[in-house]
C-alpha positions as CSV (number, residue, x, y, z in Angstrom):
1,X,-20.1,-21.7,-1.2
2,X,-22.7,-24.1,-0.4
3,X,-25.9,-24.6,-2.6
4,X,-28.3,-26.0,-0.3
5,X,-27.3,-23.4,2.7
6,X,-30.3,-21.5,3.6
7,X,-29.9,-17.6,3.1
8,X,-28.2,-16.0,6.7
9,X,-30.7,-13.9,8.5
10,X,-32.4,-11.9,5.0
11,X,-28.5,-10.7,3.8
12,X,-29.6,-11.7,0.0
13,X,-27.2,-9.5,-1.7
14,X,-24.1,-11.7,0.6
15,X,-25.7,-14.7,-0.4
16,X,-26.3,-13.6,-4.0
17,X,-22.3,-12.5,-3.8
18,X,-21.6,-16.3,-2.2
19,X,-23.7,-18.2,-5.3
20,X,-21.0,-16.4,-8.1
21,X,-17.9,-16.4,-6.2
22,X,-18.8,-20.1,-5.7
23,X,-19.3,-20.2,-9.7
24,X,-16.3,-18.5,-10.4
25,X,-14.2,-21.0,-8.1
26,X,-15.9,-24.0,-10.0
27,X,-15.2,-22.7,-13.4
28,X,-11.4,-22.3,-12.0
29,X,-11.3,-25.9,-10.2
30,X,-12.7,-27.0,-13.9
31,X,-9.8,-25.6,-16.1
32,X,-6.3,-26.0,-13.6
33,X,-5.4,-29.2,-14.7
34,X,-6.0,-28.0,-18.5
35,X,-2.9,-26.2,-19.8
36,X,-4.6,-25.1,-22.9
37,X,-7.6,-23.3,-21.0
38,X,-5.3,-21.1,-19.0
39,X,-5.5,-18.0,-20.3
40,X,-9.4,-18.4,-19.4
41,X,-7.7,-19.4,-16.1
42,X,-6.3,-16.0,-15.9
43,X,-9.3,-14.0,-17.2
44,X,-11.8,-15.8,-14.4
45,X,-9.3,-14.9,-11.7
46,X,-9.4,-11.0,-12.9
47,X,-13.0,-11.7,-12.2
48,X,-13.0,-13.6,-9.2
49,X,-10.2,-10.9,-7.8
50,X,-13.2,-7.9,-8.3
51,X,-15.9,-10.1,-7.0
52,X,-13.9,-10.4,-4.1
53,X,-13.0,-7.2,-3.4
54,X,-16.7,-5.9,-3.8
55,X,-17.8,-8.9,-1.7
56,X,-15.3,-8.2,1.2
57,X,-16.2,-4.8,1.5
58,X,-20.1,-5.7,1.8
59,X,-19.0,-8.2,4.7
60,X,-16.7,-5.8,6.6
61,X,-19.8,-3.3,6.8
62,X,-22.1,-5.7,7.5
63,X,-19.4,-6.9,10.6
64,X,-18.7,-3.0,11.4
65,X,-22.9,-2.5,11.5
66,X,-23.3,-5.4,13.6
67,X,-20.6,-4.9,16.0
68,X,-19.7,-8.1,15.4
69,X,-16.0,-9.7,17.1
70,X,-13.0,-10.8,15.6
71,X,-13.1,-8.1,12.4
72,X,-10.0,-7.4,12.8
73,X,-8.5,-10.5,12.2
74,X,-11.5,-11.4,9.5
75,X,-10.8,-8.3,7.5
76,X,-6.5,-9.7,7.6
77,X,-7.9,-13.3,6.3
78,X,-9.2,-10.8,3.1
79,X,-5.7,-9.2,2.7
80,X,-4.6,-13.0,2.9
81,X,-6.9,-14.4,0.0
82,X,-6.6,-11.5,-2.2
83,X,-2.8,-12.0,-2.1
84,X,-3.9,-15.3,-2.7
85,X,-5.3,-15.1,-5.7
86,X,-2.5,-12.5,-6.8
87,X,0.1,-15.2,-6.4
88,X,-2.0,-17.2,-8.4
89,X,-2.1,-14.9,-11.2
90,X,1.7,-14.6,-11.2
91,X,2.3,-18.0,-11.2
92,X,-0.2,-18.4,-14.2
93,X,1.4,-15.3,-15.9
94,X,5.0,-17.0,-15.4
95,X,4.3,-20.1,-17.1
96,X,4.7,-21.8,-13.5
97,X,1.8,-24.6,-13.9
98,X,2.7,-27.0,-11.1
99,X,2.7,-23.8,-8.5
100,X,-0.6,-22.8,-10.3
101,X,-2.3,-25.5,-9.4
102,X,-1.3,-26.0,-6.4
103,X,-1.7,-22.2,-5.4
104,X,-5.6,-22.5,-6.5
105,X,-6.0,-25.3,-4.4
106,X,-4.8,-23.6,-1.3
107,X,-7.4,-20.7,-2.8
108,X,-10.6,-22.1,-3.2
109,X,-9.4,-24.2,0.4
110,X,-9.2,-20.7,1.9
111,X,-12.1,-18.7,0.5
112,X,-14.4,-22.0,1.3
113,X,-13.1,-22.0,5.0
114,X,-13.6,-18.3,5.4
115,X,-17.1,-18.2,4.1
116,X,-18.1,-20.8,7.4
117,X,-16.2,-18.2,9.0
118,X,-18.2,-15.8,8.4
119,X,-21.7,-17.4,8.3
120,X,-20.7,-18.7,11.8
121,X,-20.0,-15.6,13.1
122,X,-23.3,-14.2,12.2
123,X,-25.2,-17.6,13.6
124,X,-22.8,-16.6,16.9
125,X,-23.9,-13.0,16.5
126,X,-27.7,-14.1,16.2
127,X,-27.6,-16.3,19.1
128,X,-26.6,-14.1,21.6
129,X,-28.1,-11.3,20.5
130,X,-30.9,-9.2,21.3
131,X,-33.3,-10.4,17.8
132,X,-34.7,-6.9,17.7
133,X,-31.8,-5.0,17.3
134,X,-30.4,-7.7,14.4
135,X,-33.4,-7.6,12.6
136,X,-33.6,-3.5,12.8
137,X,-29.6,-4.0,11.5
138,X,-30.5,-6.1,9.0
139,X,-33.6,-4.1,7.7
140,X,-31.0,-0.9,8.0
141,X,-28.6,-3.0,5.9
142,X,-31.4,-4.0,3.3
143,X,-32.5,-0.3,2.6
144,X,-30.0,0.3,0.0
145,X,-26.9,2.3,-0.4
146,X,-27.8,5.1,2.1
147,X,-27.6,2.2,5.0
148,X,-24.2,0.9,3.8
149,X,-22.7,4.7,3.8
150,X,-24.1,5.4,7.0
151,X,-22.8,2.1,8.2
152,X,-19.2,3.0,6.9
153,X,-19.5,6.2,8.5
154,X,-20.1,4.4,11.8
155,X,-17.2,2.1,11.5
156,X,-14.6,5.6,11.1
């Protein structure tokens, strides 16, 4: 989760999202190769597993509102990192340090290459669309709860 990356077409809350999942990944990165700060180890992934989740839905609405392609397969690469980050928790709970670290590695590696994924699909999406309609999506989006549930409802 890049700092100096410029916020993607006014989606603060994503962004937002992006700047403490990026924290949470640091403050895991910081503490694998220190036995004794594991069991924070554990309690920051319990974090970073519900920031995630929240996260993932907010992209997958914002991907159903903007008709955008490939969902499919991005919403599986979710499935993938949240089992992910599950195996990491198992292999912190069994005592199993050398697959924990390696595990996280292949983590963070993951989440970091999916975020591009997903800010290059919106630069894709931006590019070749129409800019009214993105910027009506957008300010649809930005109105609050009653835009997300009416952009679920559209997705069913």
């Amino acid at each position: 989760m890049s700092e100096s990356r410029p916020y993607i077409f006014g989606l603060s809350e994503i962004e937002t999202q992006h700047e403490e999942i990026g924290f949470l990944m640091q403050a895991v990165q910081d503490i694998v190769d220190e036995p004794a700060r594991h069991r924070s180890a554990s309690a920051i992934l319990g974090v970073l597993m519900q920031r995630l989740k929240t996260h993932f839905e907010l992209e997958e609405a914002v991907m159903n509102l903007l008709l955008l392609p490939d969902t499919e397969r991005h919403t599986a690469v979710h499935a993938e990192i949240l089992g992910g980050i599950e195996f990491c928790q198992h292999s912190l709970a069994s005592g199993r340090d050398v697959a924990f670290k390696a595990s996280v590695q292949v983590c963070l590696e993951q989440i970091r290459y999916h975020d591009q994924r997903f800010v290059d699909s919106l630069a894709q999406f931006h590019a070749v669309s129409d800019d009214a309609y993105t910027q009506e999506a957008i300010a649809f989006w930005e109105r609050g709860d009653a835009g997300r549930e009416r952009a679920r409802v559209r997705r069913r």
